[in-house]
C-alpha positions as CSV (number, residue, x, y, z in Angstrom):
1,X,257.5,146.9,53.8
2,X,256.5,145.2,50.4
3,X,256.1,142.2,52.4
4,X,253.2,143.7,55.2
5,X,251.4,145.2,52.3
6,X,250.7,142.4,50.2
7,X,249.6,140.4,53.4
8,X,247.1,143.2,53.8
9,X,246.1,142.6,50.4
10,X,245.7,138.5,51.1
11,X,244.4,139.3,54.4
12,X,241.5,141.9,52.7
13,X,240.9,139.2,49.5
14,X,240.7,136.8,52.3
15,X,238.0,138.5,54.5
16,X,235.9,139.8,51.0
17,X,235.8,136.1,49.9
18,X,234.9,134.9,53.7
19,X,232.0,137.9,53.4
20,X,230.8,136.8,50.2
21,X,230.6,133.0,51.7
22,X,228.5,134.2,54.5
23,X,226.6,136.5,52.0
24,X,225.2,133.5,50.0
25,X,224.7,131.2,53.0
26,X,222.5,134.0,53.7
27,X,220.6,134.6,50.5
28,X,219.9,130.9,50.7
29,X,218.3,130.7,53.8
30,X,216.8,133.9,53.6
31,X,213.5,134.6,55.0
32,X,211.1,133.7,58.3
33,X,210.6,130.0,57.0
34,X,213.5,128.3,55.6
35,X,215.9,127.9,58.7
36,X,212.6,126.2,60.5
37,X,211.7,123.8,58.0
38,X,215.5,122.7,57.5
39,X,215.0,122.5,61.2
40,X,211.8,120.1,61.2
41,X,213.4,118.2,58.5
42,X,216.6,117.8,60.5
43,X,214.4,115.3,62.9
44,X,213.5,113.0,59.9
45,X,211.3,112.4,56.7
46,X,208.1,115.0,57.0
47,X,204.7,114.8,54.9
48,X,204.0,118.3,53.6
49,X,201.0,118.4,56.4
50,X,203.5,117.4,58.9
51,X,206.1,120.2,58.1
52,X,203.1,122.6,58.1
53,X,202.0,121.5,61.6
54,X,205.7,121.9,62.4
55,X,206.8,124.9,61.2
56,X,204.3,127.3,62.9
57,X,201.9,130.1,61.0
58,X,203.3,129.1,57.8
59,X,200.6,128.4,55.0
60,X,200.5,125.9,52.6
61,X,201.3,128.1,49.5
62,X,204.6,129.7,51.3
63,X,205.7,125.9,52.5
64,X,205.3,124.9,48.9
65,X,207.4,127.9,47.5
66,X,210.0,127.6,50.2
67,X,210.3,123.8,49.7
68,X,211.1,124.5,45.8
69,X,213.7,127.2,46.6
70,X,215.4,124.4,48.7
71,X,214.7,121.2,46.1
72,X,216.5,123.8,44.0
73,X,219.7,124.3,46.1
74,X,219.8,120.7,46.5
75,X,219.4,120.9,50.1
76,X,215.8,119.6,50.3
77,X,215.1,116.0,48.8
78,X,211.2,115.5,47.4
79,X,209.9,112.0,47.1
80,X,206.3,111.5,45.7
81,X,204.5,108.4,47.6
82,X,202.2,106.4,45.1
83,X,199.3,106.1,47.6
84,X,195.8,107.6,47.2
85,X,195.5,110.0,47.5
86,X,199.3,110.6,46.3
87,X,201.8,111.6,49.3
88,X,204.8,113.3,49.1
89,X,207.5,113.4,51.4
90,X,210.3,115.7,52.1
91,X,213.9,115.2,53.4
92,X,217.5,116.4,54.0
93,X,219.6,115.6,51.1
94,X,223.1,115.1,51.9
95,X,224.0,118.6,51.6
96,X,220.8,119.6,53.1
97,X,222.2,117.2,56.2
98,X,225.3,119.4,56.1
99,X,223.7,122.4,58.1
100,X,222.6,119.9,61.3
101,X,225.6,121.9,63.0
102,X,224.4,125.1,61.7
103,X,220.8,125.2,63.1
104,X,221.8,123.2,66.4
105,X,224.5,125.9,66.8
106,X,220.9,128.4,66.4
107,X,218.8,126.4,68.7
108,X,221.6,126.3,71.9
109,X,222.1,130.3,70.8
110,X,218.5,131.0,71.3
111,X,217.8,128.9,74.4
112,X,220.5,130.7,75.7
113,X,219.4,133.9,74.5
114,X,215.7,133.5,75.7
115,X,217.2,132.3,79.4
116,X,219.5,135.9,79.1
117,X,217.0,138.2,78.1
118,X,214.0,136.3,80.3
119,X,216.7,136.9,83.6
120,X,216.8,140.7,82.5
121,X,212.8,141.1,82.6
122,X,212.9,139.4,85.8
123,X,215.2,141.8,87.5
124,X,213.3,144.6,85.7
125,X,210.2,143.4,87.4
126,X,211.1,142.9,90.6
């Protein structure tokens, strides 16, 4: 009896430390933009014009705040060009690199998602 109740209790610290993981995974990469500019970036090295062409109805003071949040969790790597005018580009560190299976995981979700759902307005169509 002893024995079931304390794998209850590893099972429950388990689980709280699995929610907490998820919890700051989330807090992270939080909000509309973040998930699509990792995205972009996931493609290769972007100029900040690029990533706003990319990343759709962004503007340019949001991409700039949302790039700093993820310079600052190390996931976004910012590299100023010595050009003129000066360029900057922005890239995937190696952790950044580290969600590649995270947002393709998203992008087959929501193609299969979109097919679902489109299939169900179809039938309610017809």
């Amino acid at each position: 009896m002893e024995s079931t109740t304390q794998e209850n209790h590893t099972k429950e610290k388990c689980a709280a430390g699995n929610i907490m993981a998820v919890q700051d995974a989330m807090e992270i990469l939080s909000g509309k933009w973040k998930i699509q500019i990792i995205g972009s970036l996931c493609f290769g090295k972007k100029r900040f014009k690029e990533l706003q062409r990319n990343v759709n109805g962004v503007t340019a003071k949001m991409l700039s705040k949302e790039l700093r949040d993820l310079e600052t969790n190390q996931l976004v790597k910012r590299t100023v060009i010595d050009t003129i005018p000066v360029s900057v580009e922005y890239e995937l560190t190696e952790h950044g690199a580290t969600l590649r299976k995270v947002i393709d995981e998203l992008m087959h979700w929501g193609l299969l998602h979109r097919k679902k759902i489109m299939q169900k307005e179809e039938v309610a169509v017809s």
